[in-house]
SETOR-727986 format. One record per residue: residue in one letter; residue number from 1; y negated, z, x of N, C-alpha, C in turn. Coordinates in Angstrom, 3 decimals, decimal comma. Layout:
TIFI:A:NUM:Y:Z:X:Y:Z:X:Y:Z:X
...
***
This chain:
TIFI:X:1:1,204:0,000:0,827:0,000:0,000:0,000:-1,267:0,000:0,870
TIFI:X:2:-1,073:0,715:2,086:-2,788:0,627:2,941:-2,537:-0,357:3,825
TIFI:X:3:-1,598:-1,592:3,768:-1,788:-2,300:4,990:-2,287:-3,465:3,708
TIFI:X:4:-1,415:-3,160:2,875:-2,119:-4,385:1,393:-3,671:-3,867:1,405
TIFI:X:5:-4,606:-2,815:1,268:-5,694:-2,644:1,261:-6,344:-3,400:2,294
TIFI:X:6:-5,740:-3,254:3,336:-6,953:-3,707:4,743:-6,425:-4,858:4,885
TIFI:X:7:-5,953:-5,866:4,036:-5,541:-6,882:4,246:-6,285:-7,594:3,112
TIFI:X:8:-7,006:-7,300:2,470:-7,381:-7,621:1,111:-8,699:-8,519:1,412
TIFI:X:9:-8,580:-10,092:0,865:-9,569:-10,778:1,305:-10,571:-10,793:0,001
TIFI:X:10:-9,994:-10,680:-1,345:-10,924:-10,731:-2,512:-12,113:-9,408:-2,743
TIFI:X:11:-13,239:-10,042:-2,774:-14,472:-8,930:-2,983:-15,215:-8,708:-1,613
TIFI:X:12:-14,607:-9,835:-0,580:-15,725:-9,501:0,378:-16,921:-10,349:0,723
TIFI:X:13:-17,130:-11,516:-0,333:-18,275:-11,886:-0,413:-19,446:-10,840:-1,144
TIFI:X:14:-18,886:-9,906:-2,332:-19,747:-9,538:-3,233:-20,306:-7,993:-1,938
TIFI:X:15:-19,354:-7,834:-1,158:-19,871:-6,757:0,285:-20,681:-7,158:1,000
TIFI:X:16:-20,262:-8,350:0,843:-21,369:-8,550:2,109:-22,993:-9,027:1,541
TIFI:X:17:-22,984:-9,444:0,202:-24,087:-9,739:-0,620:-25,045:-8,255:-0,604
TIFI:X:18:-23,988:-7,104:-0,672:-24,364:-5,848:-1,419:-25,243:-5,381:-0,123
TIFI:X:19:-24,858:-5,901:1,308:-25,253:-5,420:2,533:-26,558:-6,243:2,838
TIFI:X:20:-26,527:-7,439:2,553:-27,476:-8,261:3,448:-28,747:-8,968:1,904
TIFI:X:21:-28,146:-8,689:0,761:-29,436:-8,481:-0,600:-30,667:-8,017:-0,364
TIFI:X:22:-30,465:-6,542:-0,049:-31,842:-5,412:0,122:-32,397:-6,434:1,504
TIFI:X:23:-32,128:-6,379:2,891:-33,037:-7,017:3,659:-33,286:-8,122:3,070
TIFI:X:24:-32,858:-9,195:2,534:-33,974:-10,264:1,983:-34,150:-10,496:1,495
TIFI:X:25:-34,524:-9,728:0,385:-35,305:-9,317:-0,612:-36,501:-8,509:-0,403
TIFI:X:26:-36,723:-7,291:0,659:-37,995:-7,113:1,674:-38,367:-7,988:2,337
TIFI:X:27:-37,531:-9,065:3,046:-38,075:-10,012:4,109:-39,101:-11,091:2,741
TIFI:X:28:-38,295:-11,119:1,752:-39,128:-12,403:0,989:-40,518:-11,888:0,208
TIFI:X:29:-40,262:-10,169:-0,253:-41,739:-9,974:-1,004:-42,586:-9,418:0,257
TIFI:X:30:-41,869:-9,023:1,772:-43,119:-8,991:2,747:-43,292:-10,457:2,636
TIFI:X:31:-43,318:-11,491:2,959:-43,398:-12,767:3,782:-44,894:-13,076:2,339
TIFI:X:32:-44,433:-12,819:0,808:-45,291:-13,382:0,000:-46,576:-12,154:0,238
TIFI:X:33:-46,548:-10,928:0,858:-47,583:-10,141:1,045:-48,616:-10,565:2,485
TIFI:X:34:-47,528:-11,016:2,791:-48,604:-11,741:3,809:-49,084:-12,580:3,831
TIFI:X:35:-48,699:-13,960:3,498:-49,149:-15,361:2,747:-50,486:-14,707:2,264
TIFI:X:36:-50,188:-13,553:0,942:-51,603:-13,230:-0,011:-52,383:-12,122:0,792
TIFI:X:37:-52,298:-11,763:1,956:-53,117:-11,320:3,092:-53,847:-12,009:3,381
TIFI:X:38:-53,041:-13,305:4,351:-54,072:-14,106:4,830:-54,455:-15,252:4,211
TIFI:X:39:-54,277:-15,176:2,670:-55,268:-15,522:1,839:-56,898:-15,284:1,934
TIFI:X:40:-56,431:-14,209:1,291:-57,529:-13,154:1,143:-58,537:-13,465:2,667
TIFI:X:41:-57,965:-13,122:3,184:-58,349:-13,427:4,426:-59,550:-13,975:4,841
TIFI:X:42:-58,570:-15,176:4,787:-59,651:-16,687:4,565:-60,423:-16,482:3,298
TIFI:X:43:-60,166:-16,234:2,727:-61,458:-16,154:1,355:-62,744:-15,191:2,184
TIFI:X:44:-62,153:-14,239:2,486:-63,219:-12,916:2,634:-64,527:-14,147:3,874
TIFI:X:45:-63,496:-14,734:4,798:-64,388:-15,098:5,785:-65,255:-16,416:5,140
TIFI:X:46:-64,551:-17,299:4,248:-65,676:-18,455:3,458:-66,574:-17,786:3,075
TIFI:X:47:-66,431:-16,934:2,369:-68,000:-16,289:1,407:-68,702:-15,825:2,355
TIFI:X:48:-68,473:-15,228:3,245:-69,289:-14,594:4,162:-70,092:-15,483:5,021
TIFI:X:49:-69,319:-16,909:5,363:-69,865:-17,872:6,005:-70,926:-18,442:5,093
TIFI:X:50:-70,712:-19,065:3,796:-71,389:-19,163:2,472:-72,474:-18,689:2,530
TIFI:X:51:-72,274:-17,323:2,181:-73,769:-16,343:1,809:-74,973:-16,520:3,308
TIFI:X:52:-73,936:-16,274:4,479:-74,924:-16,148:4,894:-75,714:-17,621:5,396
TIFI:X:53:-74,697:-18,992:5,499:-75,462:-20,193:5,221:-76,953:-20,693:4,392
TIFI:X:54:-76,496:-19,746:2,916:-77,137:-20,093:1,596:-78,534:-19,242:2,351
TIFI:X:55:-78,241:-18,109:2,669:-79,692:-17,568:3,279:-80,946:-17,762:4,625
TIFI:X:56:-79,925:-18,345:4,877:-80,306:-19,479:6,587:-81,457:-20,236:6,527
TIFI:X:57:-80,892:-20,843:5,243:-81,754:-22,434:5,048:-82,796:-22,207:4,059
TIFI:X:58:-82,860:-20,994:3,902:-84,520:-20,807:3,056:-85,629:-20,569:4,663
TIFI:X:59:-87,054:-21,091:3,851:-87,908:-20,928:4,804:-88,900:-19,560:4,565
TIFI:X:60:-89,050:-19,477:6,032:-89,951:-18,233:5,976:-89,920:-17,125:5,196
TIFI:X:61:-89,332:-17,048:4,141:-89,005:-15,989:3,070:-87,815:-16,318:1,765
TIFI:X:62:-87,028:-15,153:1,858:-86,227:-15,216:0,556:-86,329:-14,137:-0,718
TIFI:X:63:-86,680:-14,506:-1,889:-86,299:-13,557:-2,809:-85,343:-12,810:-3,089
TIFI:X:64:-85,150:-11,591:-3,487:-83,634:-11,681:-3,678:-82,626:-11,812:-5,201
TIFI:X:65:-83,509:-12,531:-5,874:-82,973:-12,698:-7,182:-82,384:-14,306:-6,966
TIFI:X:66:-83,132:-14,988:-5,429:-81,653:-16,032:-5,153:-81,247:-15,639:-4,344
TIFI:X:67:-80,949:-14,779:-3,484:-79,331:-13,477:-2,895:-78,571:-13,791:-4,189
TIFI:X:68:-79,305:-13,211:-4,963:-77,600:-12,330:-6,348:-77,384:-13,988:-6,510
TIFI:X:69:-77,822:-14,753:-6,664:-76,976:-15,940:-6,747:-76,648:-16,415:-5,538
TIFI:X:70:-76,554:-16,405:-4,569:-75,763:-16,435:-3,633:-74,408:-15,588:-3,662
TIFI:X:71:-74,463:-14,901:-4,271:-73,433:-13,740:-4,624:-72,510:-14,391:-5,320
TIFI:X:72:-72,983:-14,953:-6,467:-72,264:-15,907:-7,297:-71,463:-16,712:-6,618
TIFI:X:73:-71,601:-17,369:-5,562:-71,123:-18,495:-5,432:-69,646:-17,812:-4,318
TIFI:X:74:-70,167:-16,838:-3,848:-68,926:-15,508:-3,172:-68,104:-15,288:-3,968
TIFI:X:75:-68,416:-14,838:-5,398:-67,478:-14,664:-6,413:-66,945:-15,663:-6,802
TIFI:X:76:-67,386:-16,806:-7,296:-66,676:-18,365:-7,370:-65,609:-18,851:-5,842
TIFI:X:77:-65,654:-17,768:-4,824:-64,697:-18,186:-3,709:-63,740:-17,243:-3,817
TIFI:X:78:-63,725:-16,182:-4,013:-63,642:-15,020:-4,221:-62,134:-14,925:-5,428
TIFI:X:79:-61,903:-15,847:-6,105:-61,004:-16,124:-7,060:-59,508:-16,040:-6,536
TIFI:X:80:-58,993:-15,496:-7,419:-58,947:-14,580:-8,308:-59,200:-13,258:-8,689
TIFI:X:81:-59,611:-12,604:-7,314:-60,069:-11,342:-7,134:-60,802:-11,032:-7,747
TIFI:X:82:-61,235:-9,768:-8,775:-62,189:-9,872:-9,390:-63,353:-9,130:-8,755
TIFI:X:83:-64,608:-9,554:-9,291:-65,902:-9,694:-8,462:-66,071:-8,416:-7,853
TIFI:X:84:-66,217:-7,084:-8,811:-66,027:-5,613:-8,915:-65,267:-4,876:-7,997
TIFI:X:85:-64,324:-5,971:-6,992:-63,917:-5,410:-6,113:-64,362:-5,933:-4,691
TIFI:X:86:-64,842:-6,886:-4,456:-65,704:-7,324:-3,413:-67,023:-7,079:-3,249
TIFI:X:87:-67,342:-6,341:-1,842:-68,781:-6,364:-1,433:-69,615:-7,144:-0,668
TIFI:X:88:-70,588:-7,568:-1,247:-71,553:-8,371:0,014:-72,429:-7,827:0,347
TIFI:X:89:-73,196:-7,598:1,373:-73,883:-7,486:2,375:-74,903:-8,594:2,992
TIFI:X:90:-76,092:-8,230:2,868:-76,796:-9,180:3,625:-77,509:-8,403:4,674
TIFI:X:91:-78,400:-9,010:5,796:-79,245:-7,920:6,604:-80,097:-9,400:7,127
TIFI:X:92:-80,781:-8,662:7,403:-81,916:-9,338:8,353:-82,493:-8,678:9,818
TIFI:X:93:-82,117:-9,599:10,720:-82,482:-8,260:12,014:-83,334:-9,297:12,807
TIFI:X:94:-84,601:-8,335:13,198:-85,622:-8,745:14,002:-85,788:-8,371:15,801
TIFI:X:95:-86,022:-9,107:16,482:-86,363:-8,549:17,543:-87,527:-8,359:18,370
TIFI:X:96:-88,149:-7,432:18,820:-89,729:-7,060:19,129:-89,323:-6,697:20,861
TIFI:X:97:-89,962:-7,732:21,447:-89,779:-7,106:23,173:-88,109:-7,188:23,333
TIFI:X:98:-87,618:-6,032:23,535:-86,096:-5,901:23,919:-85,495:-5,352:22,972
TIFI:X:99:-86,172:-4,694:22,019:-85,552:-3,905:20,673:-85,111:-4,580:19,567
TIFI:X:100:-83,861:-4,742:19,262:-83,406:-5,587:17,732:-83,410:-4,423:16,534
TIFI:X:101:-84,438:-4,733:15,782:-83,983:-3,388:14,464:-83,513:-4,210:13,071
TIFI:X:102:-83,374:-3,757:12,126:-83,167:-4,260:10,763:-84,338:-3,849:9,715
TIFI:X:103:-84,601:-5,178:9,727:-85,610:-5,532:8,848:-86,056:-5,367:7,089
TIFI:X:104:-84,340:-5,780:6,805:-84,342:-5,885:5,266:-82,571:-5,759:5,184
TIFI:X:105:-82,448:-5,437:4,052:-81,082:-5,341:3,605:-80,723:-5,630:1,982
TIFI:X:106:-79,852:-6,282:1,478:-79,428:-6,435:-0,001:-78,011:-6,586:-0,166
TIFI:X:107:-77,617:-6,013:-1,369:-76,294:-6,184:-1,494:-76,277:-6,740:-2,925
TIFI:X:108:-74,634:-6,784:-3,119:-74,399:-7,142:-4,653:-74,367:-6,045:-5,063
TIFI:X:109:-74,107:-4,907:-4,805:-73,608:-3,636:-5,791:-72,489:-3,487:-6,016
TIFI:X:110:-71,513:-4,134:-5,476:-69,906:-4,149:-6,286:-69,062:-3,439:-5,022
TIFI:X:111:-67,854:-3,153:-5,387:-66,864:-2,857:-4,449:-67,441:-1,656:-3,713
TIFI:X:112:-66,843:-0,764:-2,682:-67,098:-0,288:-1,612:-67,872:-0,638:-0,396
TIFI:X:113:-68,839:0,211:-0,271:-69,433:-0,377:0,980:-68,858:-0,543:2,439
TIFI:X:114:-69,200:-1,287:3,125:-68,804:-1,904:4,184:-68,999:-1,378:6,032
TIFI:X:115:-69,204:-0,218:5,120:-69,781:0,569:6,187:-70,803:0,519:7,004
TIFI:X:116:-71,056:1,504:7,907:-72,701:1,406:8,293:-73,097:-0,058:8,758
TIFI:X:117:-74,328:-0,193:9,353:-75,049:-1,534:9,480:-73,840:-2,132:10,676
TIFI:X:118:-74,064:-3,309:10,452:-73,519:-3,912:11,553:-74,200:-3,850:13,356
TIFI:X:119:-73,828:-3,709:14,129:-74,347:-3,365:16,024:-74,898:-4,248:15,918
TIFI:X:120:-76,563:-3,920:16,676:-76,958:-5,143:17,535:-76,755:-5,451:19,055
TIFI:X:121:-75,184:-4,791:19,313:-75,178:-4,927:20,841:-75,206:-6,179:21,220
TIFI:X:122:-74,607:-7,251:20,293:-74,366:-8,673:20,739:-75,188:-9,466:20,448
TIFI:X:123:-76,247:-9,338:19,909:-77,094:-9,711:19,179:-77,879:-10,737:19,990
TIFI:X:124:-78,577:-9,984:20,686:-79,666:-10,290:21,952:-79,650:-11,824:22,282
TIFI:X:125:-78,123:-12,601:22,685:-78,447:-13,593:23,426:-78,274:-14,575:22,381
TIFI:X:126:-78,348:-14,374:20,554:-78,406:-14,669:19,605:-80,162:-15,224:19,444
TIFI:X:127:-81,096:-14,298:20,258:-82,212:-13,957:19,507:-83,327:-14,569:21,319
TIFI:X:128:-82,697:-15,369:22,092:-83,760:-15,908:23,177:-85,255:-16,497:22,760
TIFI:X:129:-84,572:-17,425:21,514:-85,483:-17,692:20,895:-86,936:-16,922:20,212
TIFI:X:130:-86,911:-15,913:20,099:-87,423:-14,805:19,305:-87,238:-15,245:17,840
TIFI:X:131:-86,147:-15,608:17,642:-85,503:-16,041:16,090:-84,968:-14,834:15,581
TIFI:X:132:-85,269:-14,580:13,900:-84,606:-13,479:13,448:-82,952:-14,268:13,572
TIFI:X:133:-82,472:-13,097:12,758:-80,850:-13,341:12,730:-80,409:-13,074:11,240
TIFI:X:134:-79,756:-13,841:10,538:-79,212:-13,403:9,202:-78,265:-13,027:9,691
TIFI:X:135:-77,273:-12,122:9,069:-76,057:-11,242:9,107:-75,559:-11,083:7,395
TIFI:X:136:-74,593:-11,546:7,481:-74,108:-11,692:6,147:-72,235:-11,716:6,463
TIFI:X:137:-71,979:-9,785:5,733:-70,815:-9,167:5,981:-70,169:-9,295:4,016
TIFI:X:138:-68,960:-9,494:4,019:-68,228:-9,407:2,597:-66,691:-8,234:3,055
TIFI:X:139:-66,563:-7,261:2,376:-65,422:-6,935:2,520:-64,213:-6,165:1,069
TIFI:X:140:-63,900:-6,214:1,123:-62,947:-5,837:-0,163:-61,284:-5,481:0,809
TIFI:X:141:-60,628:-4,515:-0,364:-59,607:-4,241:-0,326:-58,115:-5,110:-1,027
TIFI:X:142:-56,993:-5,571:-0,026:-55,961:-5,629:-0,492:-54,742:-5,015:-0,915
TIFI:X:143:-54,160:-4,844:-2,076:-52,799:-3,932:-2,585:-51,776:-4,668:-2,471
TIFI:X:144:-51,061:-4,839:-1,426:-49,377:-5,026:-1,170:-48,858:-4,946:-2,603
TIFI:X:145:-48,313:-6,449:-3,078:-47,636:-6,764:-4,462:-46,477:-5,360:-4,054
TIFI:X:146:-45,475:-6,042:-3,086:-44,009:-5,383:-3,036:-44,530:-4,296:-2,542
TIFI:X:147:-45,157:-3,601:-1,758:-45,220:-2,586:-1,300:-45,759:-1,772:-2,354
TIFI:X:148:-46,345:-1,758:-3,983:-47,002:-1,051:-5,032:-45,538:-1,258:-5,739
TIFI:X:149:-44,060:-1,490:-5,795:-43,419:-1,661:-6,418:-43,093:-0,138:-7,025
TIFI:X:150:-42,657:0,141:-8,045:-41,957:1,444:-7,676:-40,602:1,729:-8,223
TIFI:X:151:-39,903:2,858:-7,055:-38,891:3,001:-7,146:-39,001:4,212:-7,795
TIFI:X:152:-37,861:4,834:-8,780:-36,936:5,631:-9,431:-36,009:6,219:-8,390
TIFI:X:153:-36,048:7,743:-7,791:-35,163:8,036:-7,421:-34,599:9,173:-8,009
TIFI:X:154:-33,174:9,069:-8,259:-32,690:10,266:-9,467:-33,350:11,502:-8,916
TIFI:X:155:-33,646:12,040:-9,970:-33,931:13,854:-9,646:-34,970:14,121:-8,713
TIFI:X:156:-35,670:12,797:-8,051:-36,968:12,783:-7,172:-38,072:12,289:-7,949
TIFI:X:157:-38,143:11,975:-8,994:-39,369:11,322:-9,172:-39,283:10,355:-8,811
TIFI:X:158:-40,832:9,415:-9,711:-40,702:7,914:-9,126:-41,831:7,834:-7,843
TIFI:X:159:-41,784:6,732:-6,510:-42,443:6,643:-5,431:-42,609:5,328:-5,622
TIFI:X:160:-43,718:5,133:-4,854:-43,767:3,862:-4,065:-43,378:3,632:-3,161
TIFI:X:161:-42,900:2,220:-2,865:-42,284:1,989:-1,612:-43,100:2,210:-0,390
TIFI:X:162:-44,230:1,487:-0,459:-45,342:1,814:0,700:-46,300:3,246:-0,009
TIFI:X:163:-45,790:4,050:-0,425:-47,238:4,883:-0,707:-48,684:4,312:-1,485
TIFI:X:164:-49,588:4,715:-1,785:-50,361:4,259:-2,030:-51,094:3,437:-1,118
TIFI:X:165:-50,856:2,048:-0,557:-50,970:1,696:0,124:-52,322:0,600:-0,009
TIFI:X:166:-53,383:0,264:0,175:-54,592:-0,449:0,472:-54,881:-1,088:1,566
TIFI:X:167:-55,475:-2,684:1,907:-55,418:-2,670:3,529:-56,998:-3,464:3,148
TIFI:X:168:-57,992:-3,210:4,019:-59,156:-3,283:3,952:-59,320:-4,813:4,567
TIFI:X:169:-60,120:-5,511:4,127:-60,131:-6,916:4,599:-61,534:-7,041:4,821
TIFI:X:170:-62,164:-7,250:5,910:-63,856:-7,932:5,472:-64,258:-8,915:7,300
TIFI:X:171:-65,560:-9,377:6,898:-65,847:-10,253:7,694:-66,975:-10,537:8,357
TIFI:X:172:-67,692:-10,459:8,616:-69,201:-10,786:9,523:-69,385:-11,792:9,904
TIFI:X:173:-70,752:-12,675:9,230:-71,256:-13,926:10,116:-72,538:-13,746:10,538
TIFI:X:174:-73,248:-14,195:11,286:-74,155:-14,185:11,982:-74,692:-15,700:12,275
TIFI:X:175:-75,926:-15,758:11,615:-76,600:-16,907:11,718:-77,931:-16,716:12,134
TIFI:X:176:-78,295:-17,538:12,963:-80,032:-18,365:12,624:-80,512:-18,907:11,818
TIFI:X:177:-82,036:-18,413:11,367:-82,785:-18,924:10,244:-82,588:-20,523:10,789
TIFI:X:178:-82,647:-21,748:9,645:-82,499:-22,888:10,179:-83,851:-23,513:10,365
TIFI:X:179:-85,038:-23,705:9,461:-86,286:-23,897:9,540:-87,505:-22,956:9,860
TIFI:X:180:-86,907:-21,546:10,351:-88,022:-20,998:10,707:-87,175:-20,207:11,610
TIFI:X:181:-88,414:-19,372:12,444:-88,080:-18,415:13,855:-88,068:-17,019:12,473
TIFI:X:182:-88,843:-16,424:11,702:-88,728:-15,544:10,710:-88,504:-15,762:8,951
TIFI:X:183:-87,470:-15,151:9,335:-87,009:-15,064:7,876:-87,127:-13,357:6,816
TIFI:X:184:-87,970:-13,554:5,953:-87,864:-12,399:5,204:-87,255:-12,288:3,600
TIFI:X:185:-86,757:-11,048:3,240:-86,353:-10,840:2,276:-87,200:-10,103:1,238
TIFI:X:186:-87,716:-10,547:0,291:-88,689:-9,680:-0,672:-88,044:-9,460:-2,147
TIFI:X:187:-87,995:-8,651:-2,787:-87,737:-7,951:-3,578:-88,133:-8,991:-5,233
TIFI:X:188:-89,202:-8,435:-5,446:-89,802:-10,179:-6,576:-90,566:-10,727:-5,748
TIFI:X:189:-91,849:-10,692:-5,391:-92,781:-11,868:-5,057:-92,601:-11,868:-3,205
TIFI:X:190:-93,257:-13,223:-2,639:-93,516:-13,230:-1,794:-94,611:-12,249:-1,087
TIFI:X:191:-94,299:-11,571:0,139:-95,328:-10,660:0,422:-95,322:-9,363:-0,203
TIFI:X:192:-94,596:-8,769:-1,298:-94,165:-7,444:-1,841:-93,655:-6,725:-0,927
TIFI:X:193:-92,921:-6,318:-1,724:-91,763:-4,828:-0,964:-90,517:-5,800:-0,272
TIFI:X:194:-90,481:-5,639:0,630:-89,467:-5,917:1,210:-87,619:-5,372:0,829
TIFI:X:195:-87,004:-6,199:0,929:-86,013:-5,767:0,470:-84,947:-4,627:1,127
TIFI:X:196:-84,582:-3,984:0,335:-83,892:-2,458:0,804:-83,553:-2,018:0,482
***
């Protein structure tokens, strides 16, 4: 009877299914978490290139009621993500003598902020010209499809596979005004409050 057992060829496909299932089945919903990583990815870095393009090519001064539509057109890249979870960032940085400071700042209001201002350590050989600099940062958070799955474990409660897991995505561009050495941001009119 135990040499008939270990001799037994029926049921060892459904063993070896039972063994090598679970790895690829992680290998296939990581592989689609990463695909929609570096999605995201690339999205986060178009809009950011976008916005801060769209603000480049104004002269001598921008309002910022066309920012928030510049915003728009982040959110139109931005798809499917919804808007509420992406932040934009704009800045304006000037340089006086050897000192680069920040001039003006606007955002959309949405998502989490992006943390403090962006460095002007690199700035400098940006700015020979005595050209301001647009800076235009977007960042938002990604949730791992498979990794938010959740498991049922008897008598444990239910978990997630990854924990509450979030992975922060964002991007920084850095441009020159295109028709002028200064570019400003004003609030409503030209010459008002500066934006902040």
């Amino acid at each position: 009877m135990l040499r008939k057992f270990f001799y037994e060829t029926k049921g060892i496909a459904a063993i070896e299914i039972a063994f090598i299932m679970p790895a690829l089945l992680i290998l296939y919903f990581g592989l689609f978490d990463l695909t929609s990583l570096i999605s995201v990815n690339r999205r986060v870095t178009y809009a950011a290139s976008v916005v801060a393009d769209l603000v480049a090519q104004n002269k001598t001064s921008v309002l910022k009621a066309d920012i928030q539509n510049y915003y728009n057109a982040s959110d139109m890249i931005m798809v499917p993500m919804p808007s509420s979870t992406v932040r934009v960032e704009v800045f304006g940085y000037r340089i006086s003598g050897s000192t680069i400071s920040q001039v003006w700042k606007t955002d959309n209001a949405s998502g989490s902020s992006c943390g403090a201002a962006p460095s002007t350590a690199a700035m400098a050989p940006l700015m020979v010209a005595g050209n301001d600099l647009v800076v235009a940062r977007v960042c938002t958070t990604y949730k791992p499809y498979a990794g938010n799955f959740k498991v049922n474990a008897a008598g444990f409660g239910t978990y997630r596979i990854l924990g509450d897991t979030a992975l922060s995505v964002g991007e920084t561009i850095i441009q020159r005004p295109r028709s002028t050495l200064k570019l400003t941001c004003y609030n409503t009119t030209v010459g008002g409050a500066v934006c902040s």
